[in-house]
C-alpha positions in Angstrom: -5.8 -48.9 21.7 -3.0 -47.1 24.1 -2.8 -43.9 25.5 0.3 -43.4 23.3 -1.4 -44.0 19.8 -4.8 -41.6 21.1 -2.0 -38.9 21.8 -1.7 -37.4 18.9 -5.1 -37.0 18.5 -5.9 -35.5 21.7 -3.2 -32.9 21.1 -4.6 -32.3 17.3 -8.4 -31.8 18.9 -6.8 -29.4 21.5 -5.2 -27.4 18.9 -8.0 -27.0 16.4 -10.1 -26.4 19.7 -8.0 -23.3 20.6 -7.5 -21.5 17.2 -11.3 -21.8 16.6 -12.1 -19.8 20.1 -9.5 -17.3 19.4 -11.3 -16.8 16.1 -14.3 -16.2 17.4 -13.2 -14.1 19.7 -11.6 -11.7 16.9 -14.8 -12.1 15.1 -16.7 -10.9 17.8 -14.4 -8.3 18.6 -14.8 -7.0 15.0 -18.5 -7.3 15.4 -18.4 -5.3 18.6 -16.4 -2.9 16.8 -18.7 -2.0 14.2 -21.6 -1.8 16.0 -19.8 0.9 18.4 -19.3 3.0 14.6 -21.5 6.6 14.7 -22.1 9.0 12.1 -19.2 11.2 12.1 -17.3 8.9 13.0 -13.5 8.2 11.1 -12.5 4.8 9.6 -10.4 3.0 7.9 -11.3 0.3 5.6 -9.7 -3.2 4.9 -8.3 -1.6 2.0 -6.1 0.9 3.8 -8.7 3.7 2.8 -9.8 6.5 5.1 -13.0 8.0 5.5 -15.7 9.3 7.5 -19.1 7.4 9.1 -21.7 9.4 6.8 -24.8 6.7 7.6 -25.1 3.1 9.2 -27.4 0.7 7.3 -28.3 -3.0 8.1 -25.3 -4.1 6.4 -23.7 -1.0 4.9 -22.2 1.9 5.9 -22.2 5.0 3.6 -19.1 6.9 3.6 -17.5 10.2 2.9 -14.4 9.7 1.6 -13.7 13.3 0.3 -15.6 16.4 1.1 -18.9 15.8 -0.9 -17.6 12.4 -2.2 -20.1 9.5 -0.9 -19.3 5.7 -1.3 -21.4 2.6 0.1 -19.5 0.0 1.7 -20.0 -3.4 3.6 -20.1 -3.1 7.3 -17.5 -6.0 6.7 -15.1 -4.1 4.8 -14.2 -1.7 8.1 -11.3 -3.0 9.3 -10.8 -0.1 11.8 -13.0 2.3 13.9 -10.4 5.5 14.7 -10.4 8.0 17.6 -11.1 11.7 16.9 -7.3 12.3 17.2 -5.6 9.6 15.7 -8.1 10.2 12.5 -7.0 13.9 12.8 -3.5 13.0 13.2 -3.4 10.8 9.9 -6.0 12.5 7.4 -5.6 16.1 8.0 -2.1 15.8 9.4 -3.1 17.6 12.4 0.2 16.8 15.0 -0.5 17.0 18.6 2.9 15.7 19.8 5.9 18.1 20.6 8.7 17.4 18.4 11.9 18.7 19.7 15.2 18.9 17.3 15.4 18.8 13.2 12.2 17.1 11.6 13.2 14.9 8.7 12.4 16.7 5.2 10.2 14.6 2.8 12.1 14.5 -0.2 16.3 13.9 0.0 16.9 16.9 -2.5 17.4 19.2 0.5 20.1 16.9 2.1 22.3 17.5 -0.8 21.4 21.0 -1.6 24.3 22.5 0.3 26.6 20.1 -1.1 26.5 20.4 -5.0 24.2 23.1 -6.4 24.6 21.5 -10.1 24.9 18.1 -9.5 24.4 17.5 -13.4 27.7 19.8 -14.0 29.5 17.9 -11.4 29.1 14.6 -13.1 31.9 13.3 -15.3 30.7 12.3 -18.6 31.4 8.4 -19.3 33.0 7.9 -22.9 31.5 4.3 -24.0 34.1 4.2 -26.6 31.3 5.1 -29.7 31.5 7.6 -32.1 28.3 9.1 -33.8 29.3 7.9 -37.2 29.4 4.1 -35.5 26.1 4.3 -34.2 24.9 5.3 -37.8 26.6 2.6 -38.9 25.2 0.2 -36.9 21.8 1.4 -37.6 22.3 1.6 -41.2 23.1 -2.4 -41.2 20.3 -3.1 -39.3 17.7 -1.7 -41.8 19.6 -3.3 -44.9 19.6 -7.1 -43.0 15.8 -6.5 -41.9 14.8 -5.3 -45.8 16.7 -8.0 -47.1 15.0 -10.9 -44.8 11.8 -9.4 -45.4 11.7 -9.1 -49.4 13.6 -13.2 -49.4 10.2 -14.3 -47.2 7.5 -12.6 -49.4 9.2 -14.0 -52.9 
C-alpha cells in the first residue's frame, strides 16, 4: 500500500488522538475542581442553579439552596465552583463595580412614562366593520347548524 492511500488514516488517528486528550484534560479539570469545593463554599450546578457547599460526601454534595432549604446532589452535577465575590455579585446582587452614568431600569414602563401617562386613552379604537347585532347573529346560526347535525346523527 502507498503512503497516499495510509494518509487518510494517519490524519483520522491524529484527530481522534487529539480530541480524546483534550477531553481528559477537561475531565480532569472538572475533577480538580470539585475536589478544591469546601463547605461554605458557593456553586452553581449543571442546571444553572445556585447554591451553597453545606457538606462533601464520597460522591455527593449536600447543598443549601435557600436559607434552611437542603438538597443532595451528585458531585457530578457541579458544573461550577464560584469565588466569594462573583457568588455575592450574582445571588445576593451585592455590586462591587462603580457604575458611572444612568443604570438601565428593569422593566420598559419607565421609558415611556414621561411620554404618555394613559397610553390606553391614547389608543385609537379600530372599527372591524361589526355591529353587536352581527355577532349575535352569527352566534345564533352557529347553535341552530350544530343542533341540527347533532339530532340528524343520533336518529
Amino acid at each position: 500500500m502507498s503512503l497516499v492511500t495510509l494518509l487518510p488514516f494517519i490524519v483520522l488517528i491524529g484527530a481522534m488522538f487529539l480530541m480524546t486528550r483534550s477531553a481528559k484534560k477537561k475531565q480532569q479539570a472538572a475533577a480538580q475542581m470539585r475536589d478544591d469545593m469546601q463547605p461554605g463554599t458557593g456553586v452553581r450546578t449543571i442546571g444553572g442553579m445556585y447554591a451553597t457547599v453545606k457538606e462533601i460526601q464520597d460522591d455527593t454534595v449536600i447543598l443549601e439552596v435557600a436559607p434552611g432549604v437542603h438538597a443532595v446532589y451528585a458531585k457530578n452535577a457541579i458544573g461550577a465552583v464560584l469565588d466569594d465575590a462573583e457568588y455575592n455579585r450574582i445571588v445576593h446582587g451585592d455590586d462591587e463595580l462603580e457604575t458611572e452614568g444612568t443604570l438601565v431600569p428593569d422593566d420598559a414602563s419607565s421609558l415611556t412614562a414621561g411620554e404618555h401617562a394613559d397610553a390606553d386613552d391614547d389608543v385609537a379604537k379600530i372599527d372591524l366593520g361589526k355591529k353587536p347585532e352581527d355577532d349575535t347573529a352569527a352566534k345564533d346560526a352557529e347553535v341552530k347548524d350544530a343542533k341540527a347535525d347533532g339530532e340528524g346523527d343520533a336518529k
